[in-house]
N, C-alpha and C positions, 0 to 999 in steps of 0.2 A: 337378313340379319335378325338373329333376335335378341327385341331391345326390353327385354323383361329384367335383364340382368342392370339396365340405365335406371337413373330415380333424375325423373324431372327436375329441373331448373326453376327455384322459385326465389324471384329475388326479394323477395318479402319478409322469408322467412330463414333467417341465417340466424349465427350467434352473436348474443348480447342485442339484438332487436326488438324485443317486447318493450315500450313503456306506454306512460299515459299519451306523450304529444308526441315524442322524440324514436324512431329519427323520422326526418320529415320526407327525404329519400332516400331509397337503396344504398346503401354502403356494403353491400355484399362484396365486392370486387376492392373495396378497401383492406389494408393491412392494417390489424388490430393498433401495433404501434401509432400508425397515423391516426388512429380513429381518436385512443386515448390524446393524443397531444392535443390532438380539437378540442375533446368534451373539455379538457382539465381547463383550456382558454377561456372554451365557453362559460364555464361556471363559473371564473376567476372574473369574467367579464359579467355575467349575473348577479354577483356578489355585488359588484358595483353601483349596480343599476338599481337591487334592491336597497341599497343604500341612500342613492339618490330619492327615491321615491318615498323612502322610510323618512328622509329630511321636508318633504311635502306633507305625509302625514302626519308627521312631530307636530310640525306648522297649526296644521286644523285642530288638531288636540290640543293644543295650546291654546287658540281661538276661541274653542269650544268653552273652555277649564277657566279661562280668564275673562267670560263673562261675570260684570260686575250689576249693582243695583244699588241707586241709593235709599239713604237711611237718612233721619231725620235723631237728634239727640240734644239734650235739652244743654242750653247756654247761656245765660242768665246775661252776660257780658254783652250781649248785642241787641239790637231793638226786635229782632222776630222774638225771641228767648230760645231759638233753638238753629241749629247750623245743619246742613246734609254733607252726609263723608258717603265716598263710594266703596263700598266691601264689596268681596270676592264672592259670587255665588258658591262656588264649589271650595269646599273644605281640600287643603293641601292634601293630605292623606287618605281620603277616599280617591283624591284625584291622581295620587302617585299609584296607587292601587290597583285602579281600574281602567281609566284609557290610557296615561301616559304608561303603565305596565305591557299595556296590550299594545303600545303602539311600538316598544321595546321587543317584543315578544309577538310579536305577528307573523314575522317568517315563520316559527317554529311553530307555531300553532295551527297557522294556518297549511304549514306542508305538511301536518299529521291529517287534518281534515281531508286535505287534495286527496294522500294515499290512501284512504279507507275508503273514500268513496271512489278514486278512480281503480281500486281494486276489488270494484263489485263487493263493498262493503266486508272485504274481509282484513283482518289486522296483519300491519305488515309491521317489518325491523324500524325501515329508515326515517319514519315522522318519532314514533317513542325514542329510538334511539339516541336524535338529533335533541328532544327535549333532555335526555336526563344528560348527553355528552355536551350540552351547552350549558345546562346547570352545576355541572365539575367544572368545567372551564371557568364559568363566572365566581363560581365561590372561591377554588382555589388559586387559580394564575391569575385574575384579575384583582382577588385580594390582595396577593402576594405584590403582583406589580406595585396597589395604592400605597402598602406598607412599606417596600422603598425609595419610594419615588418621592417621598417628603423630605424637603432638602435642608441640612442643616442643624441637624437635634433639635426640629419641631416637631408638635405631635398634634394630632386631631381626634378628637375623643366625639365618638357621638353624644348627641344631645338630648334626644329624643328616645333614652332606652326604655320608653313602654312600648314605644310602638314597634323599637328594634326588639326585642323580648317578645311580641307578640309573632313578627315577620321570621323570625330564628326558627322561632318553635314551630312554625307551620312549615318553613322549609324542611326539616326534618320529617315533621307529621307525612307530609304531602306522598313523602316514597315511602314510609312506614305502612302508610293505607296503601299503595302500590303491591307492596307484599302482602298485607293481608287480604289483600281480595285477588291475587293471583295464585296467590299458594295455598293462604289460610280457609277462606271463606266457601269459595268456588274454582278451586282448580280448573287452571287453563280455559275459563271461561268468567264473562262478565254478564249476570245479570240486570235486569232493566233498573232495579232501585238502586244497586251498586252504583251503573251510569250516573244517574241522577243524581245521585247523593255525594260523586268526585265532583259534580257540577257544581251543586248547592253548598260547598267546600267553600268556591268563591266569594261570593255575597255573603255568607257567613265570616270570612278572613277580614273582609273590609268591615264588616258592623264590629266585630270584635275588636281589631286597631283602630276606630274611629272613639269608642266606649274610652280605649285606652289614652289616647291621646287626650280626649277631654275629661278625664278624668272622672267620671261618671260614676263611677264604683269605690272611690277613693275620698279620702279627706283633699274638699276643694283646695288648691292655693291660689294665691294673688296673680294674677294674669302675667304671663311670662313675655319680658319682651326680648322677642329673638334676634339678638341682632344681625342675625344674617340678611335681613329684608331691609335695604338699603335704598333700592329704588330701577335697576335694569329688569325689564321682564324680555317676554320671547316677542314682545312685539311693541319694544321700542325703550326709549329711557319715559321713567315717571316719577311722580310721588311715592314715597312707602305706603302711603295709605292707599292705596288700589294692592298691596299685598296682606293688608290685614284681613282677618276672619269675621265676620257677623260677630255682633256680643261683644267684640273686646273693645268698645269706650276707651276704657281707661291707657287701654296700647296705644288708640290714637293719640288721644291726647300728648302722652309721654313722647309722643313722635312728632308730635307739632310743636312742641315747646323744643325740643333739642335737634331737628333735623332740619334744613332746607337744601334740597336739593342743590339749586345756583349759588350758595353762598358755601357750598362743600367746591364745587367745581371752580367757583374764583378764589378761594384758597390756593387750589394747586396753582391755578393758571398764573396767581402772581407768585409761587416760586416758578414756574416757569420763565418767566418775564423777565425775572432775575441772569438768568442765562447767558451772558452774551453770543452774541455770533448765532443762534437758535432760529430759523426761519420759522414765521407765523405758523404756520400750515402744518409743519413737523412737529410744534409745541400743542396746537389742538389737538394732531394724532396723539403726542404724547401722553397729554391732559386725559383725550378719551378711553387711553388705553388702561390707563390707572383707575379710573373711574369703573369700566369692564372689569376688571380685575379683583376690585376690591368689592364688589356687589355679591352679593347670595344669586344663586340663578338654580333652579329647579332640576330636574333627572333630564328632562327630557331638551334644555338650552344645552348641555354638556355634550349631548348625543349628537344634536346637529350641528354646533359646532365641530365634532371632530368627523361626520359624515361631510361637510364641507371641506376639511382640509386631506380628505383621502381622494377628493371629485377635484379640485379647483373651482370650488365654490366662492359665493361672496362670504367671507372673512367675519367671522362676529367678534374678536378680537382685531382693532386696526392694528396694520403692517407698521415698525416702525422704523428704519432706516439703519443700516447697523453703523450708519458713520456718527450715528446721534446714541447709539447703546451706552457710551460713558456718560454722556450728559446724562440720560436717563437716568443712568441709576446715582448719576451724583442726586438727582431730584428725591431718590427714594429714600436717602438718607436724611437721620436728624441734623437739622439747621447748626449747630455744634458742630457734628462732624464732617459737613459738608468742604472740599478745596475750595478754597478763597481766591483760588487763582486765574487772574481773569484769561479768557479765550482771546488773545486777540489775534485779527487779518495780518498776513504778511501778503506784501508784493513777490512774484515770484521773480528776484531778481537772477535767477538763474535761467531763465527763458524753456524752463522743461526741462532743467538738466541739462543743457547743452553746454553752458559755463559757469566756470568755475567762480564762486561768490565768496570774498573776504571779508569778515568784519571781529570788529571786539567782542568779548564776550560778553562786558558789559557797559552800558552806557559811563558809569563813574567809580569810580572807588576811593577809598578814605586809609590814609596809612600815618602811622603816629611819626612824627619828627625823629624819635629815637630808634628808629625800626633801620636805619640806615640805605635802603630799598624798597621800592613798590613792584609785583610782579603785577606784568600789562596781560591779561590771554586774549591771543586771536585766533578765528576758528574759522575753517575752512567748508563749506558746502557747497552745491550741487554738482560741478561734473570734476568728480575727484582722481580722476585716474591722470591726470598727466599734472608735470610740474610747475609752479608757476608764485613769482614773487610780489615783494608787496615792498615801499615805503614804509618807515614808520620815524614819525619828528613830533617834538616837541614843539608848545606854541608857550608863551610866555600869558600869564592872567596875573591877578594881585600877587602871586611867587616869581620870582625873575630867576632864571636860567643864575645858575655861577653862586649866589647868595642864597640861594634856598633850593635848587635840584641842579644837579648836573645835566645840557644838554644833551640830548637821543637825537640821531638820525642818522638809521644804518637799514640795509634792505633786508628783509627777513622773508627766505625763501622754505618754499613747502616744497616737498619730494611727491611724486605721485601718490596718493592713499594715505600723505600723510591730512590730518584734519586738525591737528592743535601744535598753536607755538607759541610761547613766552618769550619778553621781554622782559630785563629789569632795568628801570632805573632809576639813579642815586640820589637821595635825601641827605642834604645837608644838616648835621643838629648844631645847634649852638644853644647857650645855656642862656639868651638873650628871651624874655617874654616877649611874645609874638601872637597876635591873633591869627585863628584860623585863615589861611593862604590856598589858592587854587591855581592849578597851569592846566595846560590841556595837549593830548597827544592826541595825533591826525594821521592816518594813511590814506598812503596818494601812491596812483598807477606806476610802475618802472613803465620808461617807455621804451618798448620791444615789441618786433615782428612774429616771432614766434609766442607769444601768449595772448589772450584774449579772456580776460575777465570783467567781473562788475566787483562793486563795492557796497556791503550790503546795507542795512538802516543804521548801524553802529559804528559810523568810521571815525567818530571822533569820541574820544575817551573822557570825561574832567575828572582829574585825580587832586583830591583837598590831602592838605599838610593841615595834621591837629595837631595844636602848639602840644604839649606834655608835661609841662614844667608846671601847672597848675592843676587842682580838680576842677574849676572852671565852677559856668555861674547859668542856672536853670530854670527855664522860663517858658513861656506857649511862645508856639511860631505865627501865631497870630491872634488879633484880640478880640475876632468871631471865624466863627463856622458856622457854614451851614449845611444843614444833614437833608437831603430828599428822603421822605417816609420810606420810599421802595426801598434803602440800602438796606435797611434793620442793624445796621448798627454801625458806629460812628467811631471813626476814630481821630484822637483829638492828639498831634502831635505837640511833644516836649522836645525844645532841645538842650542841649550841654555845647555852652560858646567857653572861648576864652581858658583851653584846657581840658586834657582827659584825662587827667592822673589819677588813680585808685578808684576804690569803689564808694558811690555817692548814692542819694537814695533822698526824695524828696514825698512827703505826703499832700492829698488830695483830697479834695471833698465835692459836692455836688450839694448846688443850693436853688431851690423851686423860685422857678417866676408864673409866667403863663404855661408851663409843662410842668406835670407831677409826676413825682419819682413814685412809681408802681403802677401809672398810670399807661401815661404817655412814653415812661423810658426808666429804666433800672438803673436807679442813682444808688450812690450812699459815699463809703470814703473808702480809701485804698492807699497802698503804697507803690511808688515806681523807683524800681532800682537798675543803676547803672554800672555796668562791670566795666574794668578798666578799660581805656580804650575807645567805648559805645557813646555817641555822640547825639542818640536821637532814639527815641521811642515814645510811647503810643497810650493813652490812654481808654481805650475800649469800654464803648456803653452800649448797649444793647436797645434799642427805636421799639416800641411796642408801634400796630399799624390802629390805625382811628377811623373810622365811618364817618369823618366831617370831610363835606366838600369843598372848605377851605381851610388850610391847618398855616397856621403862622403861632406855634408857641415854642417858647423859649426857656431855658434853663441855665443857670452859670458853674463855671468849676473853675476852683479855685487851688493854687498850688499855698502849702502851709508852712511846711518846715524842711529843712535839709539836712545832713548828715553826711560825716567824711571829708569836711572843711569847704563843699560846695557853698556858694551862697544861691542866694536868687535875685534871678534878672529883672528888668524892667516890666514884663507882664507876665503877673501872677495871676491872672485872671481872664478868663475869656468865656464868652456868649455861646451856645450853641442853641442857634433855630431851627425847629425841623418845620420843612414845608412840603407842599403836597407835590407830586412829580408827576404833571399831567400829559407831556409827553409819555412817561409809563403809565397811568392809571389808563390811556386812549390803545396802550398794546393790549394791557390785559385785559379791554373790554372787548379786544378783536378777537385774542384767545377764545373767551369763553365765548362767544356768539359762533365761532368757528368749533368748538367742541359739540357745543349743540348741534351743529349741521350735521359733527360725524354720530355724534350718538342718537341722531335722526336718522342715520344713513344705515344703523346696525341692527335697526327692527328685521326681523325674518320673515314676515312676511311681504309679501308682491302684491299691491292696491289696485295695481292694473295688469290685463294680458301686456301688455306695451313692458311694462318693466322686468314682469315674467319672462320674455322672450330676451329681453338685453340680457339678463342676467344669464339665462341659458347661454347664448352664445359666445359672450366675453368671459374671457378669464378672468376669475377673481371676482367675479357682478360686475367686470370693466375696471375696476383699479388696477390698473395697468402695471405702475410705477411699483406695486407692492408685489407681483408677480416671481416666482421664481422659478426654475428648469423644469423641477417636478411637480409645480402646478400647471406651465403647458402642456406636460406630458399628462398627467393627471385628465385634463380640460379635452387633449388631445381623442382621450380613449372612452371617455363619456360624453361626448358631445349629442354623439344619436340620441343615447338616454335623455338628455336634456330640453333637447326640442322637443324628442313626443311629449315627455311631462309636462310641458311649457304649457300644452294645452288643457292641461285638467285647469277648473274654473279656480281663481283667485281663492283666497280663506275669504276676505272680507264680504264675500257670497252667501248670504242669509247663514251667516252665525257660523260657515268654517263647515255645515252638515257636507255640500256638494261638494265638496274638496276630501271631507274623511270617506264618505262612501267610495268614490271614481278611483282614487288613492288606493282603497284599502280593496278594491277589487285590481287595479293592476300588482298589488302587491301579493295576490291569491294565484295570479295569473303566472309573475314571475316565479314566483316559489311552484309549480307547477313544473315549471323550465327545469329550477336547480334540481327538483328529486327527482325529473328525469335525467338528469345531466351527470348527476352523483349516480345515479343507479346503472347508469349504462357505462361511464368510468370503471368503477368499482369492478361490475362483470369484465370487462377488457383486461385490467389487471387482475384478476382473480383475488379480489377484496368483497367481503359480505358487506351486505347492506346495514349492519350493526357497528361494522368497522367501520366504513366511510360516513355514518352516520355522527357518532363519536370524535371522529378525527376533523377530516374534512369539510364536513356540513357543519359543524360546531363553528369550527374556529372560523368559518367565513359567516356565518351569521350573529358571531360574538365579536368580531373586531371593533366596529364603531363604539361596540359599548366599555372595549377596550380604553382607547385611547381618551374615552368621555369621561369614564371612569377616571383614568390616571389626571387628567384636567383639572374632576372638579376635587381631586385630593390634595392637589396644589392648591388652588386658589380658593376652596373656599376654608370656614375657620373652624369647620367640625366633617364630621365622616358620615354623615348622612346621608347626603348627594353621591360619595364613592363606596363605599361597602354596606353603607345601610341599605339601601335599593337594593343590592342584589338579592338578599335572601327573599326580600318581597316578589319579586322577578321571576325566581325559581318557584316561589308558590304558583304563581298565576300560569308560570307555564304548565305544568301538572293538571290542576284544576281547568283550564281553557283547554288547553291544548291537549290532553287526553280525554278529557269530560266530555268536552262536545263530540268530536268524533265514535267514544264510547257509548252515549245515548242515542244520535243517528243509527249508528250499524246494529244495537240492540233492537231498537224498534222496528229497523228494517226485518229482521231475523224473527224476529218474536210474532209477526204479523205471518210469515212464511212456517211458524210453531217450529224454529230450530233455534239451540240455545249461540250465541252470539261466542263463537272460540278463537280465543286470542294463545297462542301458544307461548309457551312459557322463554322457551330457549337460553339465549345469552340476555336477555332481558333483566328478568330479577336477577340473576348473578351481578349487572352491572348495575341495579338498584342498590342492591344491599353494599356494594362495593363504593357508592357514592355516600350513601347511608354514614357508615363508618367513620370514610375521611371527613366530609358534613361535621360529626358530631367530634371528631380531633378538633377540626377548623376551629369550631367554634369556642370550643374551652380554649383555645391559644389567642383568640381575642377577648375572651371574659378576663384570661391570665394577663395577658399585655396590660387590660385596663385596670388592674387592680396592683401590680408589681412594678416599682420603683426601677427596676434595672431597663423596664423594658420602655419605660418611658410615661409609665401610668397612662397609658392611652391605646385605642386600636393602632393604630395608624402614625409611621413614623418614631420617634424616640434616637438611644444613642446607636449608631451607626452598629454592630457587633450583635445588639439585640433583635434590630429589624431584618439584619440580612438574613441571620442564624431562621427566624421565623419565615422569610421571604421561602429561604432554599428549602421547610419543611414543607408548606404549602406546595413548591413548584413541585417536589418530589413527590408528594402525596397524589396527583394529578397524574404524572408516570406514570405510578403505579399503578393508578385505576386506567389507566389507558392500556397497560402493558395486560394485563389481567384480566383484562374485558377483554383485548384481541385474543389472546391466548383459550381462551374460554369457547370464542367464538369458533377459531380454529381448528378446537376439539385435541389440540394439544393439552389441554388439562381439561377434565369433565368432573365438574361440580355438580353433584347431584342435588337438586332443591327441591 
C-alpha cells in the first residue's frame, strides 16, 4: 500500500487549537457546535469568577485608599488647646483615578498585556479591541441606562465639573492619540517614546485632575462641603470625619457641629418605633437600610455591591422583607403625609380559611332621630364559597325598643360568595327634647347541622340616637390628657351632647404652663367646626420630641366662644401633659443598638480566614432568611470560585498589600482563560477576534460596572459616582492598558533592532468610530445640563427628554457595533 498519498494523525493540531493555555486536551474528534457551547459556558462562567475576585480586589483597594493619619488642630475650647481628627491619606481623586480605576479596569488591561506577551510580543485584535469595545459600552449604554433609571422627574447633575472637564477631555484625548500615532506619526508601527509617552498620559491625567479639583490654578473658594460624605465607607459604618481630606479644618468643623452619626440613626429608629405590629429586628434592617442608602459611597462600594448581587454574595444593602415594603415606605414619607392608621393583630377566626367568619362592619354608629332608619353592615370572610346564616337582635341600653327604635330580630342569610348584607332598623322621632340614647345590636349562631361558622371580633354593634331638635351644647370629653412624647401629636377630643342641629363652630386657644408653645408643642388658637349631624371632633396639636430624661410638662386649651346657637358645656377647659414613654424610648434604644450590629455586619471586608470561608460557603455571607431563587442559583454556580478565593489572605493583612497583589495576579490568570476562551469561541463560530472583542468580551467585563453604575445613579444626589467615573475609566484603560503592553513589546523589539508593528486593521476604524459618538455623547450631557426641558441636569429630568436621549446613546452604541463588525468583515473597506 502506498501510504504517501495518508497525512498523519495529529491530535494537537486541528482547527481553532492555537491559544495561550486553552485547550488543555484534544478536541479534535469534537464537533465544532459542541465545542462552541463549552467555550461560550466557560467564559460565561469566567466572567463570574472574574467578578468575584474583582470584589476581593475592590476590598484591598479600598483598604489601601482608606488609610487614614492623624492631625492635630488648634482648639482654644479644651485644656490641650488643640484636638486630633483623623484624615484620609489618599485624595478621592487621585484615588478614583488610579487604583480604584485600575481595579475597575484590570480585566481589560490586563488581557491586552496577557496577549502581547503570550503572542511572542506581537500586537494582537482582542486586548485593544476589548479596551476601546468596553469604553463605547461604558460611555454610551451605561450612560444611557444611568439617564433613565432616575425615577420620578429627578435629576443628578455632577458636582465636581473640573474634574469631569478634565476626565471628558482625556477620554476623547486618549483615542485622538490612538490615531495619531497609528496613522499619523508612525504608521502601523509604535515607536519606543510613543510607548512611553501613552504611559506617561497616566500620571499626567491624575496630576492634572488633582490641580483641578483643588483648585490650584484658579481663584481659591471657601472649602466646599460635600455633602454626600455622610458616614458608610467600604469597611464599615463611621464618622464623616474619616471621609474628609487633609487641610480642610473648617469642613470638619462644619461637620461636628451639624452631624452625629447615632443621633441621625435614633431619629429614624424612633419613627420606626412608631410602627405598630413592626418586629425589632425587621425595623433595624429597616433603619440600616435607609441609613445605606442615603450615604455617598465611592466607584468602587457601587461595583462590589453589584458584583455581590450577580454571585450571592453577602449583601451591602440589608434585605428587607417585602411584607414590611409598605411600612417602609410609609417611614419614608414626610410625618404629614404619613397613614395615621393603626396596624392592628387580628385572630384568625377563620382557622385558615376553613370557615366562614361573620361580623359588623363596625363596632358603632350614630344616626340622627330624624333619619327615620339606621343601616347595620355585616360582612362576611374567610371560607366564602358555601351558604350560611346569622341571627341578628336588638338589645335595649338607655333607648328602649317601641319609644325610641323599633325591635330587630330576623336571620339574615348569605348565598355562597356573597360577602356584604344590610340591615335597617327603625328610629322612632318625636318632637320631645331628648338626650342622646344608645341600644345595641348582637348576632348569634342559627343553630344548624349543615353550617359551621365563627363570629368574628364585631358581633355586637352600639348604635346612639342623636336628639336633633337642638344645636346642642360643646365641651372637652375630659378635663386632662395625657400625651406620651412618642405619639407627636395629640389629639384632644370635643364633643356636641344634647343635639345636632345645624352647623356650630366653637373657638380655641392654647395657654403655657410648664410646656412652651414652639417649644415643647405647636400651640396658638383655632377654630372647630361642626357640620350638621357631627357629634364629636378633635382638636390636633403637634408634640415636639425633648432630650430630658424625665418630661412631665403641661399645657391648657381652652374652649372660647360658639356660634349657630351652640352653647358650652361644663368643661371648657382641659390640661394636657406630655410625659416620657419609656416603654418606647427601651424599643428605640433596642432599634438602634440593633442597627449598629447590622451596619457592623455591612463592612466588606473579612477580619478573619474563619469569616472568609463562611461567607464563601453560605448564601448571602449566611443571611439565610434574605435569600432568594436567584441567589441560590447564583451561590450555586460560583461556589468553586468562592472557596479558592476564600484563600487569598484577609485585607486587614499589612495594609490590604497581600490581598491586592495575590488578587490581582489571579485576576491576570483569569483573564488569560477569557481571551483564550473568546479567541477559540469566535474561531468556532467564524467571528474575528475584533468582533468578539467588542461584543462579547466588552459586555462581560462591563456588566458589574453596569449594574454599579445604575445603583449609584439612584442613590446617590449627584452623577459623579455613575457617569462621572466612566470617562475617567476609559482614560486609564488606554493609557494602562495599551501603554504598558506597548512599552514591553517595543523594547523587546527594539533590543532585537526591529521596529515594534501593530497593524492597523479594523482597529482605528473602530477608534475613530468611538471618537465620534464620544464627542455626540458628550455635548448631549453638556446640553441636558444647561437646557430646561431636559431637566438642567445629566442624569434623569422629565420623562420624554431622558428616554429621547437614552434611545440616542443606545443607538449610537449599534452603530459603532454594527460598523466596526462590518468593517471587520470586509463588507465595507474604509481605507485609513
Amino acid at each position: 500500500m502506498n501510504n504517501s498519498n495518508y497525512r498523519a494523525f495529529d491530535p494537537f493540531n486541528y482547527t481553532c487549537s492555537e491559544a495561550l493555555l486553552l485547550p488543555i486536551i484534544s478536541e479534535a474528534t469534537w464537533s465544532p457546535g459542541v465545542r462552541a457551547f463549552l467555550y461560550i459556558l466557560a467564559l460565561l462562567w469566567c466572567f463570574l469568577a472574574v467578578a468575584i475576585i474583582a470584589d476581593i480586589f475592590m476590598c484591598s483597594i479600598e483598604k489601601i485608599t482608606s488609610k487614614t493619619r492623624k492631625i492635630r488642630i488648634a482648639d482654644s475650647s479644651i485644656p490641650e488647646g488643640y484636638k486630633e481628627i483623623e484624615v484620609k491619606v489618599w485624595n478621592d481623586t487621585v484615588a478614583n483615578l488610579s487604583l480604584l480605576a485600575l481595579g475597575t479596569s484590570a480585566p481589560e488591561i490586563l488581557l491586552s498585556v496577557i496577549e502581547i506577551v503570550g503572542n511572542n510580543f506581537k500586537a494582537g485584535d482582542l486586548g485593544p479591541g476589548t479596551i476601546v469595545g468596553s469604553a463605547a459600552f461604558n460611555l454610551l449604554v451605561i450612560s444611557a441606562i444611568c439617564i433613565m433609571s432616575i425615577p420620578g422627574g429627578d435629576v443628578r447633575r455632577i458636582s465636581n465639573m473640573k474634574v469631569f472637564a478634565v476626565t471628558a477631555f482625556s477620554c476623547i484625548f486618549a483615542y485622538v492619540w490612538l490615531i495619531i500615532v497609528l496613522v499619523g506619526i508612525s504608521p502601523g508601527k509604535i515607536e519606543i517614546w510613543e510607548a512611553f509617552l501613552t504611559l506617561l498620559f497616566f500620571p499626567l491625567l491624575i496630576i492634572i485632575a488633582f490641580i483641578a479639583e483643588k483648585d490650584f490654578c484658579m481663584k481659591k473658594k471657601p472649602p466646599r462641603n460635600d455633602s454626600g460624605f455622610v458616614g458608610i465607607s467600604l469597611t464599615g459604618y463611621k464618622s464623616p470625619r474619616h471621609d474628609l481630606q487633609e487641610g480642610n479644618p473648617e469642613e470638619q468643623e462644619a461637620l461636628d457641629q451639624s452631624y452625629s452619626g447615632r443621633a441621625s440613626i435614633y431619629k429614624i429608629a424612633k419613627d420606626l418605633a412608631m410602627v405598630e405590629d413592626l418586629p425589632e429586628d425587621e425595623a433595624a434592617k429597616i433603619a440600616a437600610k435607609k441609613v445605606v442608602e442615603h450615604q455617598h459611597h465611592d466607584r468602587g462600594w457601587y461595583r462590589i455591591n453589584a458584583i455581590r448581587n450577580m454571585s450571592g454574595g453577602k449583601k451591602l444593602i440589608p434585605k428587607v422583607l417585602n411584607t414590611f415594603d409598605e411600612l417602609y415606605n410609609r417611614v419614608q414619607l414626610p410625618e404629614e403625609e404619613r397613614d395615621e392608621a393603626a396596624v392592628t393583630k387580628r385572630f384568625d377566626h377563620s382557622e385558615g380559611g376553613t370557615k366562614p367568619v361573620i361580623e359588623f362592619t363596625a363596632s358603632a354608629v350614630a344616626v340622627l332621630e330624624n333619619e327615620g332608619k339606621v343601616r347595620i353592615g355585616i360582612r362576611r370572610s374567610g371560607k366564602i364559597d358555601v351558604p350560611v346564616s346569622v341571627r341578628v337582635e336588638t338589645i335595649n341600653g338607655t333607648a328602649l325598643e317601641g319609644s325610641d327604635y323599633k325591635a330587630f330580630d330576623e336571620v339574615v342569610s348569605f348565598a355562597a360568595n356573597e360577602l356584604l348584607r344590610q340591615v335597617y332598623i327603625e328610629i322612632v322621632d318625636d318632637f320631645e327634647w331628648e338626650p342622646d340614647e344608645f341600644f345595641f345590636v348582637k348576632l348569634a349562631p342559627v343553630p344548624s347541622k349543615d353550617q359551621d361558622f365563627a363570629l368574628g371580633n364585631l358581633a355586637i354593634c352600639q348604635v346612639t340616637i342623636i336628639n336633633d331638635d337642638e344645636p346642642g351644647t360643646l365641651d372637652f370629653a375630659k378635663p386632662s390628657v395625657i400625651a406620651k412624647e412618642s405619639s407627636r401629636r395629640i389629639r384632644i377630643p370635643v364633643q356636641r351632647l344634647s343635639g345636632a342641629d345645624g352647623h356650630v363652630s366653637v373657638t380655641w386657644r392654647t395657654k403655657d404652663m410648664t410646656a412652651f408653645d414652639g417649644k415643647d408643642f405647636e400651640g396658638g388658637e383655632g377654630e372647630l367646626k361642626f357640620d350638621n349631624g357631627e357629634t364629636s371632633k378633635s382638636i390636633d396639636l403637634v408634640l415636639f420630641p425633648s432630650n430630658k430624661p424625665e418630661r412631665d410638662d403641661s399645657f391648657q386649651v381652652e374652649l372660647l366662644e360658639t356660634t349657630g346657637g351652640a352653647k358650652l358645656g361644663r368643661l371648657t377647659k382641659t390640661v394636657v401633659t406630655i410625659v416620657n414613654d419609656e416603654e418606647f424610648n427601651g424599643l428605640v434604644s433596642r432599634i438602634v443598638n440593633m442597627t449598629f450590629g447590622n451596619l457592623d455586619g455591612l463592612a466588606l471586608e473579612d477580619s478573619t480566614y474563619v469569616s472568609q470561608f463562611k461567607n464563601a460557603m453560605n448564601v448571602n455571607g449566611g443571611d439565610i432568611e434574605g435569600a432568594t431563587f436567584v441567589d441560590y442559583l447564583l451561590h450555586f454556580l460560583t461556589f468553586v470560585w468562592k472557596i479558592i478565593f476564600a484563600f487569598i489572605p484577609p485585607v486587614h493583612i499589612l495594609g490590604g498589600w497581600p490581598t491586592f497583589v495575590i488578587s490581582l495576579g489571579m485576576i491576570g490568570f483569569l483573564t488569560a482563560l477569557i481571551g483564550d476562551l473568546a479567541s477559540l469561541f469566535g474561531c468556532l463560530i467564524g467571528l474575528e477576534d475584533s468582533i468578539t472583542a467588542i461584543t462579547l468580551v466588552a459586555l462581560g467585563t462591563s456588566m458589574p460596572d453596569t449594574f454599579a453604575s445604575k445603583t449609584a445613579a439612584i442613590m446617590e444626589r449627584n452623577a459623579d459616582s455613575s457617569v462621572g467615573n466612566v470617562t475617567g475609566s476609559n482614560s486609564v484603560n488606554v493609557f494602562l492598558g495599551l501603554g504598558i503592553p506597548w512599552v514591553i513589546a517595543s523594547i523587546y523589539w527594539h533590543t532585537k533592532g526591529l521596529p515594534f508593528d501593530v497593524p492597523v486593521g479594523s482597529l482605528v476604524f473602530s477608534v475613530i468610530l468611538y471618537t465620534i459618538a464620544a464627542v455626540i455623547a458628550l455635548s448631549i450631557l453638556v446640553i441636558r445640563r444647561n437646557v430646561k426641558f431636559l431637566g438642567n441636569a445629566e442624569l434623569g429630568g422629565p420623562t420624554a427628554g431622558k428616554i429621547t436621549c437614552g434611545v440616542i446613546f443606545i443607538t449610537l452604541w449599534v452603530l459603532y457595533v454594527l460598523f466596526s463588525a462590518l468593517q471587520a468583515k470586509k463588507v465595507i473597506n474604509v481605507q485609513i
